[in-house]
Structure formats: structure tokens, C-alpha cells
BALOBA-1460 file (C-alpha; in Angstrom, 3 decimals):
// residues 63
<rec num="1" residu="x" x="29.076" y="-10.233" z="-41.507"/>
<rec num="2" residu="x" x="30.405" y="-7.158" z="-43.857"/>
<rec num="3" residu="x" x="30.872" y="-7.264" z="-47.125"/>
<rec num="4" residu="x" x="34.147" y="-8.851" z="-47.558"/>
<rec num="5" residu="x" x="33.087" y="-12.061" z="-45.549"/>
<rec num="6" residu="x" x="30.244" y="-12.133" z="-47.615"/>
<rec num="7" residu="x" x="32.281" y="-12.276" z="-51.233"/>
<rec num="8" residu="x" x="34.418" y="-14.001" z="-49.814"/>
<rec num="9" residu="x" x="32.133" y="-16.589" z="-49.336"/>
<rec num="10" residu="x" x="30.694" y="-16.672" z="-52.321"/>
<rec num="11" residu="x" x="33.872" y="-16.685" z="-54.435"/>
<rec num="12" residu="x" x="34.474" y="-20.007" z="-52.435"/>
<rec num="13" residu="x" x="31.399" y="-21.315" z="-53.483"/>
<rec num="14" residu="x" x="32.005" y="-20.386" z="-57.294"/>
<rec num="15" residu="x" x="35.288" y="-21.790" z="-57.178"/>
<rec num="16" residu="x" x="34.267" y="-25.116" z="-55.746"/>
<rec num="17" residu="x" x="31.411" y="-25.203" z="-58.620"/>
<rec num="18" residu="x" x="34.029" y="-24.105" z="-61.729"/>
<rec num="19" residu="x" x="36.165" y="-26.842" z="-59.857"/>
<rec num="20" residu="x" x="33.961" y="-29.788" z="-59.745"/>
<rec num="21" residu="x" x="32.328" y="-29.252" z="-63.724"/>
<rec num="22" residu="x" x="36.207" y="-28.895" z="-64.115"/>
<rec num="23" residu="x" x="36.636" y="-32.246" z="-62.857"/>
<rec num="24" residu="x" x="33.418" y="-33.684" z="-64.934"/>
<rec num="25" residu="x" x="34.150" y="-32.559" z="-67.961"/>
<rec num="26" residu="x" x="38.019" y="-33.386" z="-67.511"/>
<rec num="27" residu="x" x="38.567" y="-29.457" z="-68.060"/>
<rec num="28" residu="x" x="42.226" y="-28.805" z="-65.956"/>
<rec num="29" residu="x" x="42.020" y="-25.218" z="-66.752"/>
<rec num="30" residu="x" x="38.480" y="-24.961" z="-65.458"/>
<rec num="31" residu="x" x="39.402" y="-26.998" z="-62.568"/>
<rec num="32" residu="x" x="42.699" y="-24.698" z="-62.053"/>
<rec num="33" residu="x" x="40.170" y="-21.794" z="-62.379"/>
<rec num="34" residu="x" x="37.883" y="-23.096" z="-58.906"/>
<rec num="35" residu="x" x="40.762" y="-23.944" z="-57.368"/>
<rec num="36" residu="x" x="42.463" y="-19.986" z="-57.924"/>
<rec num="37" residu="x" x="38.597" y="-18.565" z="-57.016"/>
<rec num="38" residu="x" x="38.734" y="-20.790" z="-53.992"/>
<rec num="39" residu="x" x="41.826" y="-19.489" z="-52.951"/>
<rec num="40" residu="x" x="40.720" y="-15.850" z="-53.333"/>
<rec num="41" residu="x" x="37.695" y="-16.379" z="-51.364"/>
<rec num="42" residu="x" x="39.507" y="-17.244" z="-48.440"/>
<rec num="43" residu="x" x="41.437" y="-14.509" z="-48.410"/>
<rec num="44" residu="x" x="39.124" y="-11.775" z="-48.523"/>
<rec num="45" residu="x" x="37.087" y="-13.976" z="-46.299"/>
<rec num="46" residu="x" x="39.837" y="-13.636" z="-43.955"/>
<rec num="47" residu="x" x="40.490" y="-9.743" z="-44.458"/>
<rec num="48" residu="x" x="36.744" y="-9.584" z="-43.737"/>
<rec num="49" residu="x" x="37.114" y="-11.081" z="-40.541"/>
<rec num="50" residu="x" x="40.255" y="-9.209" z="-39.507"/>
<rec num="51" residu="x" x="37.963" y="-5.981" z="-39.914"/>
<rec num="52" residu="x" x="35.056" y="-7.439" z="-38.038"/>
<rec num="53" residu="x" x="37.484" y="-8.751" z="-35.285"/>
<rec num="54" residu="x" x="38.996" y="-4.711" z="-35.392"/>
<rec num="55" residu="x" x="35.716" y="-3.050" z="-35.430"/>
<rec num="56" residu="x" x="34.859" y="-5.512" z="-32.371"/>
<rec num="57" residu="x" x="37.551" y="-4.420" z="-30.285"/>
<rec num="58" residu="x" x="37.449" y="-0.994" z="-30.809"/>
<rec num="59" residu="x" x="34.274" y="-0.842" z="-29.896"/>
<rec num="60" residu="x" x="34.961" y="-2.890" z="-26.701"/>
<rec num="61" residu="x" x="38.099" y="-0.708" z="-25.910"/>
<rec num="62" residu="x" x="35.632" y="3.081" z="-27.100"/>
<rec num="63" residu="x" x="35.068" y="5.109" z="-23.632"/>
């Protein structure tokens, strides 16, 4: 896991707290807030693992 996966994965988790106290405390914008972190978690989740998957084939394809 590099370091982008690992963000990633934590700005999901952030987003899916600020999201549900959103929803508790009848906050929208705080609940639009997790929802926008969320988001942005899985997509540098997602660049992470489009490096890992490069860095995995190039060293499978390396002489």
C-alpha cells in the first residue's frame, strides 16, 4: 500500500464520520462536507492503486 492508498483511505473514513454527525445534528453542510471528503478519498485511493498496479507491472515486464 503507498501513500496515496493510504490517504485515500483515510479521507474516506473522515468523510463518512463529518457525514454521519452531519446527519445527527441535522448539519447539511457538514453532511455535504463527508460526502465531498468521501469522494476525494476514492480518488486518490484509486490513483494510488493505478501506481501500485504500474509499479507491479514494470517490475514483472524489468529484464
Amino acid at each position: 500500500m503507498n501513500k496515496d492508498q493510504a490517504k485515500g483511505v483515510v479521507e474516506q473514513v473522515k468523510g463518512k464520520v463529518n457525514e454521519a454527525v452531519g446527519k445527527a445534528t441535522n448539519n447539511p453542510a457538514k453532511e455535504m462536507k463527508g460526502d465531498l471528503q468521501q469522494g476525494a478519498g476514492k480518488v486518490q485511493k484509486a490513483y494510488g492503486d493505478a501506481k501500485e498496479d504500474a509499479k507491479d507491472k514494470a517490475k514483472r515486464n524489468a529484464p
